[in-house]
SEZADO-351311 format. One record per residue: residue number from 1; residue in three letters; x, y, z of N, C-alpha, C, O, CB in turn. Coordinates in pm, whole numbers, padded with zeros to 5 digits. Last residue first. Glycine has a CB too. Layout:
SITE seq type n_x n_y n_z ca_x ca_y ca_z c_x c_y c_z o_x o_y o_z cb_x cb_y cb_z
SITE NUM Ala X Y Z X Y Z X Y Z X Y Z X Y Z
...
END
This chain:
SITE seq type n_x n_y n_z ca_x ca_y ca_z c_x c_y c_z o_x o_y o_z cb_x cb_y cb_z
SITE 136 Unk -01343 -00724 -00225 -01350 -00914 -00206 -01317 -00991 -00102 -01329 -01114 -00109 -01264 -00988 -00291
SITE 135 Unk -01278 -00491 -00164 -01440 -00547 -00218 -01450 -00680 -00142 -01520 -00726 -00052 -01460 -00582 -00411
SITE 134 Unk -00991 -00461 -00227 -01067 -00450 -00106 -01192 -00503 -00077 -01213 -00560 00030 -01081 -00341 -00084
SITE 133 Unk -00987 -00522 -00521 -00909 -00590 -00409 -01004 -00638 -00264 -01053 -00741 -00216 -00789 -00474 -00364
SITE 132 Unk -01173 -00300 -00646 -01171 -00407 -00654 -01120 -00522 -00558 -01199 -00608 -00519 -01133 -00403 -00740
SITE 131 Unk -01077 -00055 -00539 -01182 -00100 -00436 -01230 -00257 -00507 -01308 -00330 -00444 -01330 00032 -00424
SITE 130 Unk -00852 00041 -00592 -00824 -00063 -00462 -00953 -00142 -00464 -00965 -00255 -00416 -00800 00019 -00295
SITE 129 Unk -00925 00133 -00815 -00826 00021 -00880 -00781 -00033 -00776 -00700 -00125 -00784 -00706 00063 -00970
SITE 128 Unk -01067 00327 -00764 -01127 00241 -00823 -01052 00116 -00826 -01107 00007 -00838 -01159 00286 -00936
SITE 127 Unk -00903 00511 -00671 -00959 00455 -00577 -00993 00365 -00607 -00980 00274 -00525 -01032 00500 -00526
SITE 126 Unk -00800 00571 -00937 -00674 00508 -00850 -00736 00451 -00708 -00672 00375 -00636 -00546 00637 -00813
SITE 125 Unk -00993 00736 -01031 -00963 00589 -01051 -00865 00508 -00972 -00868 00386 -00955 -00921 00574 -01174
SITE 124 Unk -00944 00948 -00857 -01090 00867 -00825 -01088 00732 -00886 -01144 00634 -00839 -01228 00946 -00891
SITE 123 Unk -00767 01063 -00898 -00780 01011 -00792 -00891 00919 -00783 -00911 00829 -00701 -00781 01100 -00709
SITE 122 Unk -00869 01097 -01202 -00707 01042 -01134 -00732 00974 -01023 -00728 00851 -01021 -00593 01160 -01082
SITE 121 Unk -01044 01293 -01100 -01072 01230 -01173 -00976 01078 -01219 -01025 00973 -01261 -01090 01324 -01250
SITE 120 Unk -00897 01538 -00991 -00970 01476 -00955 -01006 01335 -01038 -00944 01252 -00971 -01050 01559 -00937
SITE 119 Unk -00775 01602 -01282 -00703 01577 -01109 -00768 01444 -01046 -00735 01325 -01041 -00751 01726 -00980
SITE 118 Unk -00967 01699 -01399 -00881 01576 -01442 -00744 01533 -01336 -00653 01451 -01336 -00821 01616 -01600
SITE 117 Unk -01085 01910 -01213 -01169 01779 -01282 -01075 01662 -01346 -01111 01545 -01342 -01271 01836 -01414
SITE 116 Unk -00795 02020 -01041 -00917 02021 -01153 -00953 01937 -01165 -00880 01843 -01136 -00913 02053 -01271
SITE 115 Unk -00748 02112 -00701 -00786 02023 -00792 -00868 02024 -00906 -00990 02027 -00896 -00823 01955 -00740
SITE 114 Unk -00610 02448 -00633 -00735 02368 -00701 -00729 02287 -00769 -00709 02309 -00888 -00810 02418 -00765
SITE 113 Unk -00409 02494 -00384 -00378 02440 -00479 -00568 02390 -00553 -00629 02295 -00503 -00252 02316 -00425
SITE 112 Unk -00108 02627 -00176 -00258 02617 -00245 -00260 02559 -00370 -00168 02558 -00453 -00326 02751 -00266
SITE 111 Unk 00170 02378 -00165 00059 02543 -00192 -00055 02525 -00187 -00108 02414 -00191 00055 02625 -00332
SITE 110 Unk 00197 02129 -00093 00250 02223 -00022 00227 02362 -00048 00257 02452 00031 00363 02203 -00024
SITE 109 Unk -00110 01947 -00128 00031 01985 -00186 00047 02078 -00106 -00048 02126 -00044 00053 02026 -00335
SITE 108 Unk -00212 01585 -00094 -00207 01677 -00018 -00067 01752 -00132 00025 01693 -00189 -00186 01624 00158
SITE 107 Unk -00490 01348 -00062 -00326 01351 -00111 -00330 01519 -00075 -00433 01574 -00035 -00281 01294 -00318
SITE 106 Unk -00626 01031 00028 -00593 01191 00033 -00455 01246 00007 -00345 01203 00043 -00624 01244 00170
SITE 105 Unk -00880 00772 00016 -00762 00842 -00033 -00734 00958 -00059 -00790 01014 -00153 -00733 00809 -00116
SITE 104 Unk -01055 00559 00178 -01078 00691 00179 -00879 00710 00112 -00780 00661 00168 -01148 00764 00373
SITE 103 Unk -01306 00253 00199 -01218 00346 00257 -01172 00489 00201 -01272 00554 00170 -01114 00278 00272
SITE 102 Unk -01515 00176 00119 -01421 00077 00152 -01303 00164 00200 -01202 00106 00239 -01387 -00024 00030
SITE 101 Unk -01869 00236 00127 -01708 00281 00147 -01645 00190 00218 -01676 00136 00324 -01680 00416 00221
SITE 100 Unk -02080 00082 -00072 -02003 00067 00033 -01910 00186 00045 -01878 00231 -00065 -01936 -00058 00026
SITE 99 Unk -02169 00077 -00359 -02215 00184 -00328 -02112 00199 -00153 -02078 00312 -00115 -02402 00171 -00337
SITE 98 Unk -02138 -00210 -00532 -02234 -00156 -00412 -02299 -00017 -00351 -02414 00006 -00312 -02174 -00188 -00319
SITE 97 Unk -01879 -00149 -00534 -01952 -00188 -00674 -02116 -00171 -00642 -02198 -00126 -00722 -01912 -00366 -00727
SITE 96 Unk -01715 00072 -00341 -01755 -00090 -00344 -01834 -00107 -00494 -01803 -00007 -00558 -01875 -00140 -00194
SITE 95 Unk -01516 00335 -00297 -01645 00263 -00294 -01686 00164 -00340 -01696 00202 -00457 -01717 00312 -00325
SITE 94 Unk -01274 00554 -00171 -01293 00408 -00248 -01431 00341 -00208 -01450 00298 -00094 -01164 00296 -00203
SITE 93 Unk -01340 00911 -00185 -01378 00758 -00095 -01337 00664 -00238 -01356 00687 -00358 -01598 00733 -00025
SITE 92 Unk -01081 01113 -00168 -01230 01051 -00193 -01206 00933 -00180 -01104 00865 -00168 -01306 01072 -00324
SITE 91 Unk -00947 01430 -00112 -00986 01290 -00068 -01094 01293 -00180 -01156 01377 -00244 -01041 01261 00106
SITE 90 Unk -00677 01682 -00141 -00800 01629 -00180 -00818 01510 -00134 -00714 01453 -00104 -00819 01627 -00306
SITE 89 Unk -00570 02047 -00058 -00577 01869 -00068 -00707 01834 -00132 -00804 01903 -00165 -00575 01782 00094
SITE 88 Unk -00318 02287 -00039 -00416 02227 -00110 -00457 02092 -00101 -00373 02010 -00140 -00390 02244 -00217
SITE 87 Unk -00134 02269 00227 -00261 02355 00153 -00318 02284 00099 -00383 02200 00161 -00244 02458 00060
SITE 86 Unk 00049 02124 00509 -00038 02086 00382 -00171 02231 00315 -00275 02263 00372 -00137 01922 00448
SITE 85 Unk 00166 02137 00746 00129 02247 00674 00110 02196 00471 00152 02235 00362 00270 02373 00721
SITE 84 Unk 00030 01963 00924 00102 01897 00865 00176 01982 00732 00231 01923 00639 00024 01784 00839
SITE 83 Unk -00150 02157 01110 00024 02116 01141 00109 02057 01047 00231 02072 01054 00043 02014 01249
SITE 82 Unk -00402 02150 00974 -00294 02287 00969 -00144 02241 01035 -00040 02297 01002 -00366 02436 01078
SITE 81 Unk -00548 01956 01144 -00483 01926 01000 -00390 02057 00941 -00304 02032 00856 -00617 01894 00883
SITE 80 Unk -00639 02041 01367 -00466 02027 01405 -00430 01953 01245 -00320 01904 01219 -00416 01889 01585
SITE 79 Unk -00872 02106 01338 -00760 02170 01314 -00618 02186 01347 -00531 02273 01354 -00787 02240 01326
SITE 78 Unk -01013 01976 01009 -00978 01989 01210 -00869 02063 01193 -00796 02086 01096 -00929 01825 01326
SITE 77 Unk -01187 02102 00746 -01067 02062 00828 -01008 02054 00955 -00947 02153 00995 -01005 02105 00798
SITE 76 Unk -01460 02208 00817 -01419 02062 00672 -01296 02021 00755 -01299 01920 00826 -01356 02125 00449
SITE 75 Unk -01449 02462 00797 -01478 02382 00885 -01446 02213 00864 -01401 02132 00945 -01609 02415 00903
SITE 74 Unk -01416 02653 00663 -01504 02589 00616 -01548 02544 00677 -01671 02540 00677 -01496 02534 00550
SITE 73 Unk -01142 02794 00614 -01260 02875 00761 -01429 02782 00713 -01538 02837 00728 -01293 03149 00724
SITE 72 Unk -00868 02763 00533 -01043 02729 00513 -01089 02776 00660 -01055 02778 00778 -01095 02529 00480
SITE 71 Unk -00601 02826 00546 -00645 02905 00524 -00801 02917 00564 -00858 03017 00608 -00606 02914 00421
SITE 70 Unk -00458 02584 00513 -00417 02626 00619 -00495 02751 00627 -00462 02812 00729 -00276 02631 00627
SITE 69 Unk -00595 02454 00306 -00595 02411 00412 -00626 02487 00514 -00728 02494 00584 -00506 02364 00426
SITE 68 Unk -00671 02562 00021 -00518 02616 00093 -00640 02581 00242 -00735 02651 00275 -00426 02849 00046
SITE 67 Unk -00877 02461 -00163 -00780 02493 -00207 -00655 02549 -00072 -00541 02571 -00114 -00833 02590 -00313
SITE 66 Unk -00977 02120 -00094 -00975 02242 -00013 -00848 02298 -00085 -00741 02237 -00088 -00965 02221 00162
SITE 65 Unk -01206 01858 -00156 -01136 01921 -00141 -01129 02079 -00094 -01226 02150 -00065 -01103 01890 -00220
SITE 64 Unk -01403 01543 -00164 -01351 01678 -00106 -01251 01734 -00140 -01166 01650 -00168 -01330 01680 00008
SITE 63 Unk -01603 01338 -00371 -01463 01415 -00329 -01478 01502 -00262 -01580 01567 -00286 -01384 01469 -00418
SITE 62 Unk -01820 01138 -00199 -01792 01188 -00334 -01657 01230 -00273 -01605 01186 -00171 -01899 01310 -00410
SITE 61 Unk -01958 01033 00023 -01930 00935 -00076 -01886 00965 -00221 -01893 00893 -00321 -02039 00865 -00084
SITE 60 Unk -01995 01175 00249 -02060 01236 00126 -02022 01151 00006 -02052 01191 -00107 -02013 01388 00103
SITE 59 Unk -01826 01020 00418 -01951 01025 00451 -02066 01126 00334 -02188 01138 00347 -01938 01080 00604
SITE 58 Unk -01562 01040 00274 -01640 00900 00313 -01803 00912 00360 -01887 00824 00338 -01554 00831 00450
SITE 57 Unk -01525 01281 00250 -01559 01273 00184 -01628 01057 00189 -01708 00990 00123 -01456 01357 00104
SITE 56 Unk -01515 01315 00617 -01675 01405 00491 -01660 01367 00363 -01762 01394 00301 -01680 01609 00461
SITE 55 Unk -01241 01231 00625 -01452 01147 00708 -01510 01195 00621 -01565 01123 00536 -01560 01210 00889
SITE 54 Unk -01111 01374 00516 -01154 01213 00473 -01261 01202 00532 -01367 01163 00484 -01064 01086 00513
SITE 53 Unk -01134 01612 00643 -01131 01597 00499 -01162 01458 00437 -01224 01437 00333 -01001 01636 00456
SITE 52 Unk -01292 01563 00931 -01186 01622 00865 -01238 01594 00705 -01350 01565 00665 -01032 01552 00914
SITE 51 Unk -01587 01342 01020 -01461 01429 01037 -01354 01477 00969 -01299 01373 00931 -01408 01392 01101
SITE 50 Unk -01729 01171 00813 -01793 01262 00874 -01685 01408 00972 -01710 01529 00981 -01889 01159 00968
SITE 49 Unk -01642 00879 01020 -01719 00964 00920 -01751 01035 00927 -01822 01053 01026 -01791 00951 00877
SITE 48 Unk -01375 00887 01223 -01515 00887 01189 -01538 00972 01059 -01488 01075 01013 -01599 00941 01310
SITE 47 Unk -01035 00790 01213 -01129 00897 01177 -01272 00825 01159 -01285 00722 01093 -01079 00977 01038
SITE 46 Unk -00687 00696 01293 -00905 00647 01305 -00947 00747 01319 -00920 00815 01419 -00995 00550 01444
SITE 45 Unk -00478 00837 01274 -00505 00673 01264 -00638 00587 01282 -00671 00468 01283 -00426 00616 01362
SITE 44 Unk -00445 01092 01314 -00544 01057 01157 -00535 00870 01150 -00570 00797 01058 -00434 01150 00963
SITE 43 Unk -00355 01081 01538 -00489 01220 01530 -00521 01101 01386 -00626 01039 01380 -00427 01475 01486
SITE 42 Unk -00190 00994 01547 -00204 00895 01695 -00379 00964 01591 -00485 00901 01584 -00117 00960 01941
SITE 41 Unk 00056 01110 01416 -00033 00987 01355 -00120 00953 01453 -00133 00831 01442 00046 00853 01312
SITE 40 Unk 00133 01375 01444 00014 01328 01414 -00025 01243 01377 -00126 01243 01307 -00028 01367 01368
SITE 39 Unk 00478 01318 01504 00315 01333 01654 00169 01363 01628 00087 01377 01718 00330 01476 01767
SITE 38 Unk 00518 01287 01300 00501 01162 01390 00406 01214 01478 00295 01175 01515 00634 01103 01467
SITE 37 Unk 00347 01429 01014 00459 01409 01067 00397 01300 01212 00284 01253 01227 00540 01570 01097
SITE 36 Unk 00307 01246 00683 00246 01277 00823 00334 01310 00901 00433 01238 00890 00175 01177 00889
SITE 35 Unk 00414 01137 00429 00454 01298 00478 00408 01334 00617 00454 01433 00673 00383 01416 00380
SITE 34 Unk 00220 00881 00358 00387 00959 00324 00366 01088 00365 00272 01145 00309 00449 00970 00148
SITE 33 Unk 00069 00610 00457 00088 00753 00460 00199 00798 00420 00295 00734 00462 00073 00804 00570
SITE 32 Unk -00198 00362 00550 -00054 00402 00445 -00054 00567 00445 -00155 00636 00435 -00073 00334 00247
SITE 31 Unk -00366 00293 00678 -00294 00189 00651 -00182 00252 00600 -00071 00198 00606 -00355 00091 00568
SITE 30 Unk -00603 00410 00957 -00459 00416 00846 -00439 00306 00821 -00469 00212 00895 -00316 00470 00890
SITE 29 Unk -00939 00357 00932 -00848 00345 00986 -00722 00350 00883 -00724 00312 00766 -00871 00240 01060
SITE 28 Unk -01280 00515 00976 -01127 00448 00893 -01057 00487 00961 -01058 00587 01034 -01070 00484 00747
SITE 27 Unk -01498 00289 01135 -01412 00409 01126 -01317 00374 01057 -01263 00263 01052 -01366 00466 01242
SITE 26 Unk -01676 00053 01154 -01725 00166 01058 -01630 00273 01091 -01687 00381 01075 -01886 00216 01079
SITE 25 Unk -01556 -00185 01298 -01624 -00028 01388 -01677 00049 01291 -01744 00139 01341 -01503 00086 01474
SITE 24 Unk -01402 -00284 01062 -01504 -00292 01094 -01615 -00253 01195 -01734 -00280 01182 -01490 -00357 01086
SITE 23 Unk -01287 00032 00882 -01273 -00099 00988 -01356 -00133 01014 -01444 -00047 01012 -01221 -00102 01100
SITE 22 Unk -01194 00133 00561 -01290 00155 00653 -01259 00027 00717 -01219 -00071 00654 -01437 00184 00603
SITE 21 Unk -00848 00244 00520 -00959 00152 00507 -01077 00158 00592 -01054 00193 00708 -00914 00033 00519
SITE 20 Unk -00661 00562 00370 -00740 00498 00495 -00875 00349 00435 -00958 00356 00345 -00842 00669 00581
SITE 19 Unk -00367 00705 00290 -00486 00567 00272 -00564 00496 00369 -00536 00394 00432 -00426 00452 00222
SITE 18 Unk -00284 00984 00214 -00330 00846 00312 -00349 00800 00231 -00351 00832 00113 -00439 00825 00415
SITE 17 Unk 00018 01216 00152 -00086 01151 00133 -00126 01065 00249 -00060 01054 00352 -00070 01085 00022
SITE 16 Unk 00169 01478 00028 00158 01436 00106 00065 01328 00108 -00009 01362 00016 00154 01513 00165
SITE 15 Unk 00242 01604 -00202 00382 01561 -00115 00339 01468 00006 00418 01400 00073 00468 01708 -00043
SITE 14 Unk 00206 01544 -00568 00155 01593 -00444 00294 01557 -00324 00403 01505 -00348 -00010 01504 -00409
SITE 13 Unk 00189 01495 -00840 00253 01601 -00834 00229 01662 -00633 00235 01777 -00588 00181 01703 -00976
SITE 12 Unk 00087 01265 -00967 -00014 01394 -00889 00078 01479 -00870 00025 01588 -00894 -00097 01369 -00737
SITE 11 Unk 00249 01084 -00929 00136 01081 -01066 00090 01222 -01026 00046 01278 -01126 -00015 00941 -01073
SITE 10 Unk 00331 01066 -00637 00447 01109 -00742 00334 01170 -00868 00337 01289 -00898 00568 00948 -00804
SITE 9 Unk 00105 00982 -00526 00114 01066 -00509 00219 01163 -00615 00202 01278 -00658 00125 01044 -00395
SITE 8 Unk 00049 00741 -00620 -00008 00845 -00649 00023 00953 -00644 -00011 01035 -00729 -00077 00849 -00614
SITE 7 Unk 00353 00644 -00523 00331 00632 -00726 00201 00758 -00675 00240 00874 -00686 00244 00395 -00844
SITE 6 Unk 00262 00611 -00250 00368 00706 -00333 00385 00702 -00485 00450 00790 -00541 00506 00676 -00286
SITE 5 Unk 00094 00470 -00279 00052 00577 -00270 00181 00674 -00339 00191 00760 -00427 00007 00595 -00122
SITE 4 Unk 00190 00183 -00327 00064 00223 -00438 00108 00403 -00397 00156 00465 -00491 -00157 00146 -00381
SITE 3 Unk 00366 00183 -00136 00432 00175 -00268 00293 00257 -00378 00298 00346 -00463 00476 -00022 -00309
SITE 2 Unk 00213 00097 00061 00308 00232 00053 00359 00259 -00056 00401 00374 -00074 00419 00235 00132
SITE 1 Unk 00084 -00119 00000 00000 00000 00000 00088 00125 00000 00053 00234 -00046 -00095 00000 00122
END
């Protein structure tokens, strides 16, 4: 899984990323990360739905994003996600053939940054291409 992300992330032009699986508590949980620093893994190693940038896009079952992180007054982002000084990011859910969330992929750049539709769109297959695996 460390290997998958860092190719996404390299494909993307990004510095930072997850990979979260949904657990069977219904919270995702880490499996894979490049750039977190250490004293925030304890914060993004189980997220509810519905929290930060990955919960909401697991719990809106579409993409999120945020052009400059460190900036949103949206609410979208907790706020100890401003430590990892990540701006621009994006998630979306890996979803099942079903409609399931199987979990959640976020990648992150060191500016601001607007994901375009063919950004996005990247990410969303590269979800596609766990949620076969994961599915089964």
């Amino acid at each position: 899984m460390q290997d998958f992300l860092a190719r996404v992330l390299r494909d993307l032009g990004c510095q930072t990323g997850t990979v979260h699986r949904t657990g069977a508590d219904g919270q995702l949980e880490l499996v894979a990360q490049v750039g977190v620093p250490d004293f925030l893994l304890p914060k993004v190693a189980r997220i509810p739905f519905g929290k930060g940038i990955a919960g909401c896009a697991a719990e809106r079952k579409g993409p999120v994003q945020l052009c400059n992180l460190q900036t949103d007054t949206s609410g979208l982002a907790r706020p100890e996600a401003k430590a990892t000084g990540v701006n621009g990011s994006l998630a979306v859910p890996v979803l099942s053939p079903d409609g399931r969330v199987l979990g959640v992929i976020g990648i992150g750049k060191a500016v601001p940054h607007d994901f375009s539709a063919e950004e996005t769109a990247r990410l969303e297959a590269e979800a596609r291409r766990l949620a076969g695996p994961w599915a089964s």
